[in-house]
N, CA, C and O atoms as a Maestro MAE file, in Angstrom:
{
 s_m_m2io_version
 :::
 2.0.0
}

f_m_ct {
 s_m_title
 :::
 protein
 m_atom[284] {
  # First column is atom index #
  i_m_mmod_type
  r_m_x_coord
  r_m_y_coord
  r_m_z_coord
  i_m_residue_number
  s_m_chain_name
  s_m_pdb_residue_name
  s_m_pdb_atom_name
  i_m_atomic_number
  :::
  1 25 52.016 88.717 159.065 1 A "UNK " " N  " 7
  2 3 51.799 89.023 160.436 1 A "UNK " " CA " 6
  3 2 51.686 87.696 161.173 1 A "UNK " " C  " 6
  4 15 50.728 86.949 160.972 1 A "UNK " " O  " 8
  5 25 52.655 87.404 162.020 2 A "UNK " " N  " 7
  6 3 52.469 86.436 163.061 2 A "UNK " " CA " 6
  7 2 51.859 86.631 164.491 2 A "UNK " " C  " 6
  8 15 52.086 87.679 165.096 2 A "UNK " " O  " 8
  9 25 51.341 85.966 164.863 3 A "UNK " " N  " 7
  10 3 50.247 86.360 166.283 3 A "UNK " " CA " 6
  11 2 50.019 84.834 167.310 3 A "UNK " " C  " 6
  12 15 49.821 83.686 166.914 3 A "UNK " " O  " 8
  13 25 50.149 85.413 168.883 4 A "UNK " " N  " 7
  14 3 50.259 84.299 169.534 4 A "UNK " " CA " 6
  15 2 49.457 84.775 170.502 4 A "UNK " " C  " 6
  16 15 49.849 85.781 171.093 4 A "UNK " " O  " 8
  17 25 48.101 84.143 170.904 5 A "UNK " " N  " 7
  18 3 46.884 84.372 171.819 5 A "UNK " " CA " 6
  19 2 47.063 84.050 173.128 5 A "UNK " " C  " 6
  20 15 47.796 83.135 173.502 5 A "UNK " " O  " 8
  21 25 46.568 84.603 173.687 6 A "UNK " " N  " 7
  22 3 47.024 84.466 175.343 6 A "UNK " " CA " 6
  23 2 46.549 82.748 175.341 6 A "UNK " " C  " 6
  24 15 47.139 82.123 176.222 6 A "UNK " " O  " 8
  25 25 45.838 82.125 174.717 7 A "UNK " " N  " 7
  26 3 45.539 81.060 175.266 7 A "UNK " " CA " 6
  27 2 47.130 79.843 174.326 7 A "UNK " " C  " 6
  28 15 47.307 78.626 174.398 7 A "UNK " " O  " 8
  29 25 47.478 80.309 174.002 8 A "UNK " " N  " 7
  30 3 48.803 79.628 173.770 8 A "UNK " " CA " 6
  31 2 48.372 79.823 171.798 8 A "UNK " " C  " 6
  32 15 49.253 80.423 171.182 8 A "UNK " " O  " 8
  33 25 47.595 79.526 171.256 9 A "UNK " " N  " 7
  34 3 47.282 79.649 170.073 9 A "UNK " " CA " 6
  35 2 48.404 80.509 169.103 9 A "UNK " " C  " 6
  36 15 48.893 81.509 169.628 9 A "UNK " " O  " 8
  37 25 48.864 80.133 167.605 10 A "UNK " " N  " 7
  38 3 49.480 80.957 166.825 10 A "UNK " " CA " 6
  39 2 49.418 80.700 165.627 10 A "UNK " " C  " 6
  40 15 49.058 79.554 165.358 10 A "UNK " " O  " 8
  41 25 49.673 81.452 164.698 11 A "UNK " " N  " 7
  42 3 49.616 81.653 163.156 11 A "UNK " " CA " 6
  43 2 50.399 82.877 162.892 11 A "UNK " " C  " 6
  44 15 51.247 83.628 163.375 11 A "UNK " " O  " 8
  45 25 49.565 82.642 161.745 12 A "UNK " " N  " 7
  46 3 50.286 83.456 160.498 12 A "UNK " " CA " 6
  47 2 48.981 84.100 159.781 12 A "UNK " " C  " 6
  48 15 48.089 83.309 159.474 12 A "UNK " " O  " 8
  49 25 48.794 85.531 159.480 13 A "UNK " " N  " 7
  50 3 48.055 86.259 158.899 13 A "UNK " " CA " 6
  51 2 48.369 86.797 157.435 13 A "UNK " " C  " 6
  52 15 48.795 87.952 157.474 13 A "UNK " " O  " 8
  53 25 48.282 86.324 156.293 14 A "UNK " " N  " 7
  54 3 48.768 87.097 155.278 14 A "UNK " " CA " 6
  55 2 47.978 88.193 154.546 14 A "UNK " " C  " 6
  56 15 47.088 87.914 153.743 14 A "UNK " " O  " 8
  57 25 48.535 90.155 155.026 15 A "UNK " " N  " 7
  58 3 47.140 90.712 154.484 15 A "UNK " " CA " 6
  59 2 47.563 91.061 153.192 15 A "UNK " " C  " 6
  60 15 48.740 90.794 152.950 15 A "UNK " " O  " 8
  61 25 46.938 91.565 152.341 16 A "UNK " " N  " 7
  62 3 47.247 91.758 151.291 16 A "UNK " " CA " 6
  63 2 46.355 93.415 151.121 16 A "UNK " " C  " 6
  64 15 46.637 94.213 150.228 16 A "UNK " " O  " 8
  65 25 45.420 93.627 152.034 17 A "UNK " " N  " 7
  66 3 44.392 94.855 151.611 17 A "UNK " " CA " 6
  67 2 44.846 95.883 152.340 17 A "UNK " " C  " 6
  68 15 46.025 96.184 152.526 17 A "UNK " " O  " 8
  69 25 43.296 96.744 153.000 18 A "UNK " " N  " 7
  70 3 44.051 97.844 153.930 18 A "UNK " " CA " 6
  71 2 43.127 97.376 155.177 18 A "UNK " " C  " 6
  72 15 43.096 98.118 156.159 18 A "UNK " " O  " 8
  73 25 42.322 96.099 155.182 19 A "UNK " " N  " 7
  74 3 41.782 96.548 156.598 19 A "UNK " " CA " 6
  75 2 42.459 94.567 156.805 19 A "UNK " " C  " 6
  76 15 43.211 93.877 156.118 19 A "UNK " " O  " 8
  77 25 41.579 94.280 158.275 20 A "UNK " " N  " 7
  78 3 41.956 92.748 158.007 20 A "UNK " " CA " 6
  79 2 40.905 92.648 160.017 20 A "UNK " " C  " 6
  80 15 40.477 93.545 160.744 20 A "UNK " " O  " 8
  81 25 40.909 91.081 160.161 21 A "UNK " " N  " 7
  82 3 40.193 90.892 161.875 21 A "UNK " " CA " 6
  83 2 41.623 90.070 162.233 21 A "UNK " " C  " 6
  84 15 42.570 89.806 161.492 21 A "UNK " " O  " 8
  85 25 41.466 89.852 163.271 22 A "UNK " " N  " 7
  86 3 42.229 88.577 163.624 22 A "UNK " " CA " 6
  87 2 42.063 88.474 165.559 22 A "UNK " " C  " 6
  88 15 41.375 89.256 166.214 22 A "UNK " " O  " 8
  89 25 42.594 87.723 165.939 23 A "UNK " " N  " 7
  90 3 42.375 87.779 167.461 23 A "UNK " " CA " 6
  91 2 43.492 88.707 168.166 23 A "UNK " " C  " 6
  92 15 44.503 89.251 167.723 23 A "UNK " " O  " 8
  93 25 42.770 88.656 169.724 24 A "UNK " " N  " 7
  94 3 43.491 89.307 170.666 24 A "UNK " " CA " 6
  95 2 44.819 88.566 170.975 24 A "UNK " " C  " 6
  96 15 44.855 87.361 171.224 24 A "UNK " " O  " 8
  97 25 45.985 89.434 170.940 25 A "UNK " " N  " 7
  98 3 47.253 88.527 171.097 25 A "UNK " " CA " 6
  99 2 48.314 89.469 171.059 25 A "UNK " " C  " 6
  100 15 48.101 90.671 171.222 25 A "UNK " " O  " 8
  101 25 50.054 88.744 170.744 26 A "UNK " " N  " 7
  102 3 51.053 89.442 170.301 26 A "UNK " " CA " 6
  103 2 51.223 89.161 169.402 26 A "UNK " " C  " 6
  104 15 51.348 87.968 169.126 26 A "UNK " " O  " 8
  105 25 51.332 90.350 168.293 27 A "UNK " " N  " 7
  106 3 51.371 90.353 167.054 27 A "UNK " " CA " 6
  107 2 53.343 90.660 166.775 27 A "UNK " " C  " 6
  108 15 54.046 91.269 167.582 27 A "UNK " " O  " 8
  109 25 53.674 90.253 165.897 28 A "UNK " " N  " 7
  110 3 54.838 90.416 165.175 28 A "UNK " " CA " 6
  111 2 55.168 90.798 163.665 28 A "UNK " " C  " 6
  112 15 55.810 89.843 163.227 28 A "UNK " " O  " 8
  113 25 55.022 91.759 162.672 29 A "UNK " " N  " 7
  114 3 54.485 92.269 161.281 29 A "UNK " " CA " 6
  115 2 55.428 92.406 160.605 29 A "UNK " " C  " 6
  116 15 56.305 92.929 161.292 29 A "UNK " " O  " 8
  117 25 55.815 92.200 159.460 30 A "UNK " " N  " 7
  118 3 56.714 92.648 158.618 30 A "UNK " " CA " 6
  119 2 56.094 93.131 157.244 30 A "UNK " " C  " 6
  120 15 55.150 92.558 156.700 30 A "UNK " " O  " 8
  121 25 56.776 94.323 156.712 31 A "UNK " " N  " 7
  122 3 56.197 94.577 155.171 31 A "UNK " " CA " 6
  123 2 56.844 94.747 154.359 31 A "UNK " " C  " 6
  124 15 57.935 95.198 154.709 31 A "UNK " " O  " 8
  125 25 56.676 94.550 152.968 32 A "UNK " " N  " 7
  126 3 57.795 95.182 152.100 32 A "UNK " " CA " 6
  127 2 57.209 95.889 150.852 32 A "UNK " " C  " 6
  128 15 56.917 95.306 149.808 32 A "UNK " " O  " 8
  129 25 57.095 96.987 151.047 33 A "UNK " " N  " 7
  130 3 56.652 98.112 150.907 33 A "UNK " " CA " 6
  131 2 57.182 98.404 149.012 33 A "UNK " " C  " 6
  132 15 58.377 98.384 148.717 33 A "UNK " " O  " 8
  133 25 56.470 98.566 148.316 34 A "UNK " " N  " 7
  134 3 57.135 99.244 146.760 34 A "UNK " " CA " 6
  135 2 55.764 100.055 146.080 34 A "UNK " " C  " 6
  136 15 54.558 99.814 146.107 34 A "UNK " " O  " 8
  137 25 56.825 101.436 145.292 35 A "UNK " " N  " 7
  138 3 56.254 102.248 144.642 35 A "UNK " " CA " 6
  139 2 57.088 103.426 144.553 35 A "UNK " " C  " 6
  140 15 58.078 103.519 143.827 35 A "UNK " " O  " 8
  141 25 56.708 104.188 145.212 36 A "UNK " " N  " 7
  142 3 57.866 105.175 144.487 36 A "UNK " " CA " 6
  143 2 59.092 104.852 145.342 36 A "UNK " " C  " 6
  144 15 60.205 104.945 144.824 36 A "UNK " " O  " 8
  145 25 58.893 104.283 147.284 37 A "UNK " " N  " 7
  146 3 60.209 104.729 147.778 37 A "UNK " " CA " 6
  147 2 59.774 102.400 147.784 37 A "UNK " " C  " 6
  148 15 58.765 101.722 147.596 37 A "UNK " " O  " 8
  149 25 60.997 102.150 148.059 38 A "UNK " " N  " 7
  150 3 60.850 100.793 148.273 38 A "UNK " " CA " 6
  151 2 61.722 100.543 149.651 38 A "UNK " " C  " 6
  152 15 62.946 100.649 149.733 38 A "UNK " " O  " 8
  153 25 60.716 100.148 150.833 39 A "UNK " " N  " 7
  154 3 61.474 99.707 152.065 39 A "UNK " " CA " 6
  155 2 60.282 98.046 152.629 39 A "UNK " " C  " 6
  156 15 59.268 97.394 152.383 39 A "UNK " " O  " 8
  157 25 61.145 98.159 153.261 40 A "UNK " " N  " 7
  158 3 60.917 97.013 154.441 40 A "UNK " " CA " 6
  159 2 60.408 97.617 155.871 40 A "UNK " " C  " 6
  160 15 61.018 98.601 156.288 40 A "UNK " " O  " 8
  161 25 59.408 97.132 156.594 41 A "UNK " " N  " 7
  162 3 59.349 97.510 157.987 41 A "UNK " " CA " 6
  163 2 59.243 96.631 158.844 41 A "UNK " " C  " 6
  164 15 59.280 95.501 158.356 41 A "UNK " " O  " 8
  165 25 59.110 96.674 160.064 42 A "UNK " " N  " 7
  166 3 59.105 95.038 161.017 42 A "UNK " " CA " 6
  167 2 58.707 96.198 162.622 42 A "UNK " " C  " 6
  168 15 59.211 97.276 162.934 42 A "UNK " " O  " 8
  169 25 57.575 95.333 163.354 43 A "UNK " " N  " 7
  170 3 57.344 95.946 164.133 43 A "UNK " " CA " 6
  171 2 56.447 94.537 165.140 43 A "UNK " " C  " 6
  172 15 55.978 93.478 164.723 43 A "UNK " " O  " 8
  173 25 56.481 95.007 166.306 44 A "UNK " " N  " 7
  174 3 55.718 93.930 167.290 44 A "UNK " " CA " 6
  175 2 54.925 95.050 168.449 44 A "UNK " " C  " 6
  176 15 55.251 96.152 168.890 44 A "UNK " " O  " 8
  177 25 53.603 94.045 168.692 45 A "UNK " " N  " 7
  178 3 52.848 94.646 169.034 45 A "UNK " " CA " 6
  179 2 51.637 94.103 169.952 45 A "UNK " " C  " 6
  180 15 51.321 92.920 169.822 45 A "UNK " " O  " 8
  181 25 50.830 95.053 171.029 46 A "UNK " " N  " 7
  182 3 49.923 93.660 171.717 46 A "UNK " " CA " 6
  183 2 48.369 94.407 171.185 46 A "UNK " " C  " 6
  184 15 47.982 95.575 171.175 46 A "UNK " " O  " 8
  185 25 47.857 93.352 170.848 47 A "UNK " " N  " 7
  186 3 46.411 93.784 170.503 47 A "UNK " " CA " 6
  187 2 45.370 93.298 171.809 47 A "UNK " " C  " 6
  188 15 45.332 92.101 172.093 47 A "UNK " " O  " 8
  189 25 44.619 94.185 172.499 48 A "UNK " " N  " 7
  190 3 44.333 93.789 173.487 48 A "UNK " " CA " 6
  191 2 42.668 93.923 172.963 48 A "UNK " " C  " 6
  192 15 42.229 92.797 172.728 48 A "UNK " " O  " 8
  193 25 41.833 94.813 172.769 49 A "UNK " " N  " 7
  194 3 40.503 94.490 172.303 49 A "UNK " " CA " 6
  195 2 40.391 95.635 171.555 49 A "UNK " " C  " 6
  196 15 41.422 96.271 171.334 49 A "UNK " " O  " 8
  197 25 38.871 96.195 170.928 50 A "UNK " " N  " 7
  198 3 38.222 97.089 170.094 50 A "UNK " " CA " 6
  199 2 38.924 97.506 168.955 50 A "UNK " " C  " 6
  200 15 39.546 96.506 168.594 50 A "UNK " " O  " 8
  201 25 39.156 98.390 168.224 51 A "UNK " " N  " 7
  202 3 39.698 98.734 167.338 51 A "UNK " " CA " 6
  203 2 40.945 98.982 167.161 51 A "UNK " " C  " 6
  204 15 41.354 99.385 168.250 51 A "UNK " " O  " 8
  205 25 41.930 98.972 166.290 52 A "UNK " " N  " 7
  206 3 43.227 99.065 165.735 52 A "UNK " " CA " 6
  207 2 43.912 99.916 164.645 52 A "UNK " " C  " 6
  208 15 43.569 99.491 163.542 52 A "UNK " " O  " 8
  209 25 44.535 100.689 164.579 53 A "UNK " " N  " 7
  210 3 44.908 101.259 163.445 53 A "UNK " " CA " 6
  211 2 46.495 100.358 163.198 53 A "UNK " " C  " 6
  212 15 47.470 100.351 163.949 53 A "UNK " " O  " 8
  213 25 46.346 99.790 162.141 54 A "UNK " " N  " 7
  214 3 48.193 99.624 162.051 54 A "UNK " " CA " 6
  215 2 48.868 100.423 160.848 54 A "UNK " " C  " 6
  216 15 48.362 100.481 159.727 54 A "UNK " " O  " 8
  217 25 50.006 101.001 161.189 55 A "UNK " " N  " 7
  218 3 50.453 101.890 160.521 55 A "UNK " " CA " 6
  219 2 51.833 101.956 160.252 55 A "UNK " " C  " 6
  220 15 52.570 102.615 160.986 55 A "UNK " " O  " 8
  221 25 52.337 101.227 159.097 56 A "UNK " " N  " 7
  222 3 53.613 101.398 158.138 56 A "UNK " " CA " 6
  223 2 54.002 102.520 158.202 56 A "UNK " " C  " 6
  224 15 53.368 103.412 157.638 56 A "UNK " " O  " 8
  225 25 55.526 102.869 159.136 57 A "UNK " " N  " 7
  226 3 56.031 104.557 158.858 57 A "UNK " " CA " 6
  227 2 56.997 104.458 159.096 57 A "UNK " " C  " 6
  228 15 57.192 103.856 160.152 57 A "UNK " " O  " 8
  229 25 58.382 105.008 158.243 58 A "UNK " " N  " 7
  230 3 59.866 105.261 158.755 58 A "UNK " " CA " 6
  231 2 60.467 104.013 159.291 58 A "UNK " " C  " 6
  232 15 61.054 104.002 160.373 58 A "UNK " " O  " 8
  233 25 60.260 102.472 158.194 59 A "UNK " " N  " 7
  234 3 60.863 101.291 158.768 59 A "UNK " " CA " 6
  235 2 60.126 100.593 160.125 59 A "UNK " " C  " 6
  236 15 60.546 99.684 160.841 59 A "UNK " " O  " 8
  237 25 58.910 101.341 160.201 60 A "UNK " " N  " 7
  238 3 58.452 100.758 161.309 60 A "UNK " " CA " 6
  239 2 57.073 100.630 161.157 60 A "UNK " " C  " 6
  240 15 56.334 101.298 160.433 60 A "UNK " " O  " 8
  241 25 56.705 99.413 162.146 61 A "UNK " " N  " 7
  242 3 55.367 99.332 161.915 61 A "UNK " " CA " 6
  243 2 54.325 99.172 163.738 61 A "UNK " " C  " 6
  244 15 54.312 98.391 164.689 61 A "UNK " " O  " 8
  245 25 53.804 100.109 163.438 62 A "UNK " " N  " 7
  246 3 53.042 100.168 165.055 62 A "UNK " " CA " 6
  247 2 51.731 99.799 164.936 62 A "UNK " " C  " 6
  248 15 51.028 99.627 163.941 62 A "UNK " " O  " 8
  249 25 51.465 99.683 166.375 63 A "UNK " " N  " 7
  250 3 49.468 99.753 166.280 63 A "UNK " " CA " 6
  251 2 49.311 100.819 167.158 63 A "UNK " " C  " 6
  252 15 49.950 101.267 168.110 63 A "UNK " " O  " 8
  253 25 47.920 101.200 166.368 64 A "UNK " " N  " 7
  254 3 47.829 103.111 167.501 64 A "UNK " " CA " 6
  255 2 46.355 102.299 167.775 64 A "UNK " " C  " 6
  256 15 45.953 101.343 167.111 64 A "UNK " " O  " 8
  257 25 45.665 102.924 168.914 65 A "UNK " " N  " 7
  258 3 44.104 102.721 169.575 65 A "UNK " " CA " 6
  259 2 43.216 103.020 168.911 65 A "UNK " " C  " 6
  260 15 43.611 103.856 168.098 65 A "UNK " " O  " 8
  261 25 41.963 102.754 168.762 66 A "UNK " " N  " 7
  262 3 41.069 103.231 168.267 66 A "UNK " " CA " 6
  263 2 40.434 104.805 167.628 66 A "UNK " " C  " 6
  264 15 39.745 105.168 166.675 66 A "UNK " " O  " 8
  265 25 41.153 105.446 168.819 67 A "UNK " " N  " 7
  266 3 40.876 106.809 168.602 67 A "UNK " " CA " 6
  267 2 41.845 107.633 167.709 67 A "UNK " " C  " 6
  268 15 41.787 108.857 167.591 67 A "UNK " " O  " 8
  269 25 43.020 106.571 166.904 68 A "UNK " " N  " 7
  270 3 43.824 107.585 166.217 68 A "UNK " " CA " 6
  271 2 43.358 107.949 165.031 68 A "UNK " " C  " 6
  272 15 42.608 107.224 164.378 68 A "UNK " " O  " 8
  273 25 43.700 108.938 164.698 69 A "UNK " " N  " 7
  274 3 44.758 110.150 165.023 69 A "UNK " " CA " 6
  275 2 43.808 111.466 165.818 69 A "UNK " " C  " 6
  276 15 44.085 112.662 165.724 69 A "UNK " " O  " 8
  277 25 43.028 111.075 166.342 70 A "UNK " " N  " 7
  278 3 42.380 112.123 167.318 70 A "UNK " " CA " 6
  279 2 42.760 111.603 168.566 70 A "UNK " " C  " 6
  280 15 42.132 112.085 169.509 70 A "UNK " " O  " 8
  281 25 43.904 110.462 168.943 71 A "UNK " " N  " 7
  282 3 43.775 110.803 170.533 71 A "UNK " " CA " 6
  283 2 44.578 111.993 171.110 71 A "UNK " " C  " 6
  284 15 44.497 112.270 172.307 71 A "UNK " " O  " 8
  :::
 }
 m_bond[283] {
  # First column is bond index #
  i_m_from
  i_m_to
  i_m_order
  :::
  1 1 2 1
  2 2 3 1
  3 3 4 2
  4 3 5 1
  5 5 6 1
  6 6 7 1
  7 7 8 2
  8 7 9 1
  9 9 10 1
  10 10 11 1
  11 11 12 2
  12 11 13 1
  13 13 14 1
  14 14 15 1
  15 15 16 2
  16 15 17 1
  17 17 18 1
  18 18 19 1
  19 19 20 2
  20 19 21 1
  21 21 22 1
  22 22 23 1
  23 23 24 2
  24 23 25 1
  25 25 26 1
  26 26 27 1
  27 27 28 2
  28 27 29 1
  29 29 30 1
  30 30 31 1
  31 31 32 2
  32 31 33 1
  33 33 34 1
  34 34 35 1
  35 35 36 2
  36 35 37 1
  37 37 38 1
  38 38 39 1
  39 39 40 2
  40 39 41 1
  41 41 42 1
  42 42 43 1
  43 43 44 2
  44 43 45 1
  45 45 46 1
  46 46 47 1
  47 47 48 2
  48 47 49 1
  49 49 50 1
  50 50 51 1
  51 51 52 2
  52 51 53 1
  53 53 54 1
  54 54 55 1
  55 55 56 2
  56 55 57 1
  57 57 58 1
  58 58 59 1
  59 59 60 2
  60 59 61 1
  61 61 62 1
  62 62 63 1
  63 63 64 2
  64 63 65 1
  65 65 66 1
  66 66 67 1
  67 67 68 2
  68 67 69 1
  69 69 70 1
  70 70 71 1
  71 71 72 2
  72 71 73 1
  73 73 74 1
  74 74 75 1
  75 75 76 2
  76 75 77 1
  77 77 78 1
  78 78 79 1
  79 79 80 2
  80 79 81 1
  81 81 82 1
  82 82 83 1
  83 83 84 2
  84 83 85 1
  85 85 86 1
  86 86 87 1
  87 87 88 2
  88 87 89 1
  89 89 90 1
  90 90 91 1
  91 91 92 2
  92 91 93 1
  93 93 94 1
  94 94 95 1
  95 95 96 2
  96 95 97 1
  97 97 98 1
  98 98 99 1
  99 99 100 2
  100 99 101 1
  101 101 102 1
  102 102 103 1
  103 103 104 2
  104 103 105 1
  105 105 106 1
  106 106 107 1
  107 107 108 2
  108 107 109 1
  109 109 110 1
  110 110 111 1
  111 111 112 2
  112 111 113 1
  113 113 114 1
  114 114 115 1
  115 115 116 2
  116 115 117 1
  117 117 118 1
  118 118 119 1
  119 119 120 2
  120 119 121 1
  121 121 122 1
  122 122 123 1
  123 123 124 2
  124 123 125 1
  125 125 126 1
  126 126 127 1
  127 127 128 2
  128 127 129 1
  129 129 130 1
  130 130 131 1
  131 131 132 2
  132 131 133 1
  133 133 134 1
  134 134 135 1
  135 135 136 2
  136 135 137 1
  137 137 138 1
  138 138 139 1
  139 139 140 2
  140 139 141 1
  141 141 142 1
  142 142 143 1
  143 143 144 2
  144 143 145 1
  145 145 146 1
  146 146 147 1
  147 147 148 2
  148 147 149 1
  149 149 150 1
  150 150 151 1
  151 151 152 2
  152 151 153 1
  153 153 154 1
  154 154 155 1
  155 155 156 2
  156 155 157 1
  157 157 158 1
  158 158 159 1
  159 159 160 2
  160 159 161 1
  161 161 162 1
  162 162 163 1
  163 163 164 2
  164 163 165 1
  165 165 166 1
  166 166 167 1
  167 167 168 2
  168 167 169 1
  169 169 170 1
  170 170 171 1
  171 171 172 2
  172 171 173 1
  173 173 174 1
  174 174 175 1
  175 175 176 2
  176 175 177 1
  177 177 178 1
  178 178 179 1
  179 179 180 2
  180 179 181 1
  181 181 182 1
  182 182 183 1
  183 183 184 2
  184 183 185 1
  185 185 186 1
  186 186 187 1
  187 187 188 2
  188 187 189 1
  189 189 190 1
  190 190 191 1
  191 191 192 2
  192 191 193 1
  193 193 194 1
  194 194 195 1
  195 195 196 2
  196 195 197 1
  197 197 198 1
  198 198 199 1
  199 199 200 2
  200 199 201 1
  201 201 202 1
  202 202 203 1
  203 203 204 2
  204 203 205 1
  205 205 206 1
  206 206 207 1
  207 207 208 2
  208 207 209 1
  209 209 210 1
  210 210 211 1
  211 211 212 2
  212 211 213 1
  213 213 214 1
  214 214 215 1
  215 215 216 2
  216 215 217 1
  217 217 218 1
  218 218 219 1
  219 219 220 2
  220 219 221 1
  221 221 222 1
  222 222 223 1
  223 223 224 2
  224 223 225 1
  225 225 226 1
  226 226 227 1
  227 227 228 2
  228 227 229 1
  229 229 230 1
  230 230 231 1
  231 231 232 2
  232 231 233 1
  233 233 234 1
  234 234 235 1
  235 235 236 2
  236 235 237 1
  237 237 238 1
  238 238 239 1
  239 239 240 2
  240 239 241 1
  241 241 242 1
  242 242 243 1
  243 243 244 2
  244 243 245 1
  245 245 246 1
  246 246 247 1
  247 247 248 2
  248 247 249 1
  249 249 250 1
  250 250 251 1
  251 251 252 2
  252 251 253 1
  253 253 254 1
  254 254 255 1
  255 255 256 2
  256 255 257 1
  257 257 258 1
  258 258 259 1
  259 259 260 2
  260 259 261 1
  261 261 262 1
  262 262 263 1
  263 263 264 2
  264 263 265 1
  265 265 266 1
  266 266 267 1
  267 267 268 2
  268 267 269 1
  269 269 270 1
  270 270 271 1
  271 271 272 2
  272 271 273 1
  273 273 274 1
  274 274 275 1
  275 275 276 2
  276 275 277 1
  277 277 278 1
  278 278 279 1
  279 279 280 2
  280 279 281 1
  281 281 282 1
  282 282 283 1
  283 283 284 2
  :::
 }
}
């Protein structure tokens, strides 16, 4: 996961688990996914504050709000 902070700031995030922090910014993600089906996903995204769900699905990778999957 690459990420660039409104204050000009950027990196590189490498997660390896299921949760992770990082700052407010634009995020850019890629995964490569293996087990039973084996894909790749790539997705970009703005993290603006409170909580995050990010979610690997169908080659793609999004961020949903805090309240998912009840919004």
């Amino acid at each position: 996961m690459y990420v660039v902070t409104p204050l000009g700031q950027c990196g590189y995030l490498v997660i390896s688990g299921d949760s992770f922090s990082g700052p407010v910014g634009l995020y850019s993600a890629g995964a490569f996914i293996t087990g039973k089906q084996n894909f790749k996903a790539f997705g970009g995204f703005n993290i603006t504050e409170g909580s995050w769900k990010i979610v690997v699905k169908n080659d793609n990778i999004n961020a949903l709000g805090g309240c998912y999957p009840n919004c």
